[in-house]
N, C-alpha and C positions, 0 to 999 in steps of 0.2 A: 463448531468452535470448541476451543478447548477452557478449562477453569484456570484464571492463572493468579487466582486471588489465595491468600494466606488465612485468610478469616472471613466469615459474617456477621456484622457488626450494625447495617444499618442500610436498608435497599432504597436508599439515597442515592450510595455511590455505586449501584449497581448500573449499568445499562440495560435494554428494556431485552436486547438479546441475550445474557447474562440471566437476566430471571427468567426467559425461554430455557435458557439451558437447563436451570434445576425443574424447572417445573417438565421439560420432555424429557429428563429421567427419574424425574417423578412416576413416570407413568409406567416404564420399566419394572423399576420395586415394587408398584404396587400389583405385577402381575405376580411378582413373587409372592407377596403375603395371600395370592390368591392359593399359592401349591399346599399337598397337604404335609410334606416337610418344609418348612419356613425357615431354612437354613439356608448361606451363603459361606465359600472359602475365603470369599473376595479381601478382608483386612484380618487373617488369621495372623497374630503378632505384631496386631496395632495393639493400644491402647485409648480409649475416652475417657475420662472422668467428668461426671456431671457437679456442679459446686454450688448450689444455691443456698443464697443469705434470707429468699424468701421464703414461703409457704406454695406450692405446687403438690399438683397429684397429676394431672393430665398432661402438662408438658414436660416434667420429669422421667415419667413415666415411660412416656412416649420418645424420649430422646435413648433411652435406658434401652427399651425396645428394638429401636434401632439398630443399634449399634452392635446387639447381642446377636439378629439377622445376619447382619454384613459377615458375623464371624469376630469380631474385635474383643478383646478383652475390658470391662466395664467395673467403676470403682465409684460408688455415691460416697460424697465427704457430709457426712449431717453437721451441719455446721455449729449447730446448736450442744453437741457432745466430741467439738473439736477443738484447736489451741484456740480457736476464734473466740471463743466463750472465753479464755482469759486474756486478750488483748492480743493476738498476733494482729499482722496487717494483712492486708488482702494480696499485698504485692508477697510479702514472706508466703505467706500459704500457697498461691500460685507456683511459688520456687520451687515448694518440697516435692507437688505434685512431678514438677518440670524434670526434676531430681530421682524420680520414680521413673523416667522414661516417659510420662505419658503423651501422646502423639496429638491429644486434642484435650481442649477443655471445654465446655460448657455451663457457660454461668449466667446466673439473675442474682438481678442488684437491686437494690433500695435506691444508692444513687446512681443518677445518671451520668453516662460516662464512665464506669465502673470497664466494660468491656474493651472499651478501647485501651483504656489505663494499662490493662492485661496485654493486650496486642502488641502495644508499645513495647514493652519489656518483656517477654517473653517469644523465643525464636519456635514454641509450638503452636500449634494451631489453636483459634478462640471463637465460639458461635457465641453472640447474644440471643440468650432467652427469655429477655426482659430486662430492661435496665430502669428505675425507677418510672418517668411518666412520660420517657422519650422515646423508645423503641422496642418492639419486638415481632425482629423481621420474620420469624421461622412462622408464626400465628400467620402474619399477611399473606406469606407463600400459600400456606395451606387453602388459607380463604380463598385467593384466588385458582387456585387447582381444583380446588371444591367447584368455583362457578366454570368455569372453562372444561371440566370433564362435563358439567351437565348443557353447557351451550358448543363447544367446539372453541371460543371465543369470548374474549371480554368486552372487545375494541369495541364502541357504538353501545353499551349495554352504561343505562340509568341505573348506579349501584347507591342506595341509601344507606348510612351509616347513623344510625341512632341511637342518642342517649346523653350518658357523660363525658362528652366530644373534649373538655378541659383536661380531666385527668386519665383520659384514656390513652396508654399506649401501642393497645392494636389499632386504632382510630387512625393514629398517626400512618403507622405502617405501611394500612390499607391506601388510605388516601394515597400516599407516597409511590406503592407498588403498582396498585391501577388506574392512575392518573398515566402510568409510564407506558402500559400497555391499551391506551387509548379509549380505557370507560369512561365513562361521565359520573365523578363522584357529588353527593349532595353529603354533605353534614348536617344533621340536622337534632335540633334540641333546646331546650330551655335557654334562655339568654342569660342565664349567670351559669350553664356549665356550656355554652359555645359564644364567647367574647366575639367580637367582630375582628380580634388580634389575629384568631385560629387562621381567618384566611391567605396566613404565609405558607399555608400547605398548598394552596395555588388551585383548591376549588370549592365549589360554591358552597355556601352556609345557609341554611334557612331555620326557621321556628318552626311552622307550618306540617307537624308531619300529614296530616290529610290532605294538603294541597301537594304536596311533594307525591304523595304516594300515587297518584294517574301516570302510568305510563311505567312505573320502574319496573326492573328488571329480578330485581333483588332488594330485599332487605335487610342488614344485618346489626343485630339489634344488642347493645352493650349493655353487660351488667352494673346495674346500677350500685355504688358501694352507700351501703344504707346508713352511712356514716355521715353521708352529704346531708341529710334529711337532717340529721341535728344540729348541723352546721347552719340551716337556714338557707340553704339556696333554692330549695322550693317548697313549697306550704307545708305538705302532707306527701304523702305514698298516693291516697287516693289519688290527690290534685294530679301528682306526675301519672299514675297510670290511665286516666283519665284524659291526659292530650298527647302522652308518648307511648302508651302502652300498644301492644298488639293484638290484637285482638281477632277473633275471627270474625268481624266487619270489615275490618282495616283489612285483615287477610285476603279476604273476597276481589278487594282495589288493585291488584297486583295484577303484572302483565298474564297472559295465558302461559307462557312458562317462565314465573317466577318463584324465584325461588325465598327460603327463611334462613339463615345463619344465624347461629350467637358462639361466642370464644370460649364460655362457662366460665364458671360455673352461672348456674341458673334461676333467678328469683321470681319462680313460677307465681303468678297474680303480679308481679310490680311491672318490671318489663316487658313482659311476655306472659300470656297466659298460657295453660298447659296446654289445651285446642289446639293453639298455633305452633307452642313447639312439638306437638306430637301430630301434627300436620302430615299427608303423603308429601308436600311442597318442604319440609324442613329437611335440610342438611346436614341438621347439627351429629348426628351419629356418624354421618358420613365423613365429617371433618374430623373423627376423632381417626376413623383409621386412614382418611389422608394424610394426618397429623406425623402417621409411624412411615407412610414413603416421602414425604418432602425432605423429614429429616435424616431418612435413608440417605435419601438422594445427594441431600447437603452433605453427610461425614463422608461419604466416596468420592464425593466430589472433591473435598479438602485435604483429604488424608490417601484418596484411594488411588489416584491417578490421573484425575482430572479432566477425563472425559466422559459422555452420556453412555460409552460401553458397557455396560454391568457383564462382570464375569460368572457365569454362570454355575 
């Protein structure tokens, strides 16, 4: 099949063949970052710009990356030393970019719905790379390309998601992406950061991570923002690491090939101890250079011509 969509915004309105497509030329790009020239002609006289209002290093980075591979021409706006810092709008600032020729943009947002806002009004292309606590699709793709390069397959596979399931927007994503491609997603976490509301992502919720953990496939385990902790939503750090942390006991429970994920950054003893992410079983290195073909995969896709052909 071919890409006939204008942007990535939310693998909602993706269908489950749709995320096949990026994820099987996923697999292409990533045999290119295997070459030992890591160059592409493929989008020679595109343009990208990446635009974030938040604080990134790994998905910026990683999108930066990308696009510089493909061949494209690449422009970071710091927002923090641009008119944004004296009150432009997000919709003005988008325009200048639009105004510059650029062929795509990529942005994170503080609020949600920020990307689409873009999409709306602007006739170039738009990736969400996080829009406040609602979505970010490019993180789920990767996650799941991550587990599907290491099984062949998600369909049938028990995928745990752990932690701050509330204000988590890969959370969302995940659930969203591999519920479509036929996993069995569990959310699982303290009852004041997984409400019983959560279950409008359409799968199942528990507290229990010991009980949850017989049988699963995977783990993928969220940074806790240690903000929450003063907030009151759970005792202590100890307390949470203590019934949600990873450990290498909890490690030991995992299927025969299962696997560790986390999106980072890392709060080695809270969520995860070092053991488990420095694991043969963790992925987490592995998802960072997933991270540079998904989102290969995405800007050729959007900009490049819209099919799984990578120009060589």
């Amino acid at each position: 099949m071919n890409w006939r969509r204008k942007d990535l915004l939310d693998l909602e309105v993706l269908s489950a063949d749709e995320i096949r497509l990026v994820l099987d030329t996923a697999v292409s790009m990533k045999e290119v970052l295997a070459r030992p020239v890591k160059k592409l002609p493929t989008l020679r006289g595109k343009a990208v710009s990446t635009l974030f209002y938040e604080p990134s290093t790994r998905t910026r980075l990683s999108f930066e990356t990308a696009a510089k591979i493909l061949g494209a021409d690449t422009a970071s706006l710091a927002v923090a030393q641009s008119s944004v810092s004296k009150g432009e709008s997000l919709l003005d600032t988008a325009k200048t970019l639009a105004a510059m020729q650029v062929d795509l943009v990529v942005i994170r947002h503080a609020s949600a719905g920020a990307p689409h806002f873009l999409a709306e009004n602007l006739s170039l292309s738009v990736i969400n790379a996080g829009d406040g606590q609602h979505a970010h699709p490019t993180q789920a793709l990767l996650d799941i390309f991550s587990m599907r390069e290491k099984w062949g397959d998600v369909a049938g596979r028990k995928i745990l998601v752990v932690g701050d399931i509330l204000h988590s927007r890969v959370a969302r994503s995940n659930a969203v992406g591999l519920s479509k491609l036929g996993a069995e997603v569990v959310l699982v976490g303290p009852p004041t950061l997984l409400p019983p509301e959560m279950d409008y992502l359409g799968v199942r919720l528990a507290y229990d991570f010991d009980r949850e953990l017989k049988g699963a496939d995977a783990v993928m385990m969220l940074r806790l923002q240690l903000e929450r902790q003063r907030s009151g939503l759970f005792p202590s750090l100890r307390e949470y690491n203590r019934l949600y942390g990873l450990t290498q006991e909890r490690l030991a429970r995992l299927g025969p090939d299962g696997v560790v994920l986390h999106p980072g950054p890392i709060n080695r003893g809270v969520e995860i101890m070092s053991a488990a992410a420095d694991d043969a079983r963790s992925l987490i290195e592995t998802q960072v250079t997933n991270g540079v073909a998904v989102r290969m995969a995405l800007i050729y896709l959007l900009i490049g011509g819209g099919t799984a052909d990578v120009v060589a």
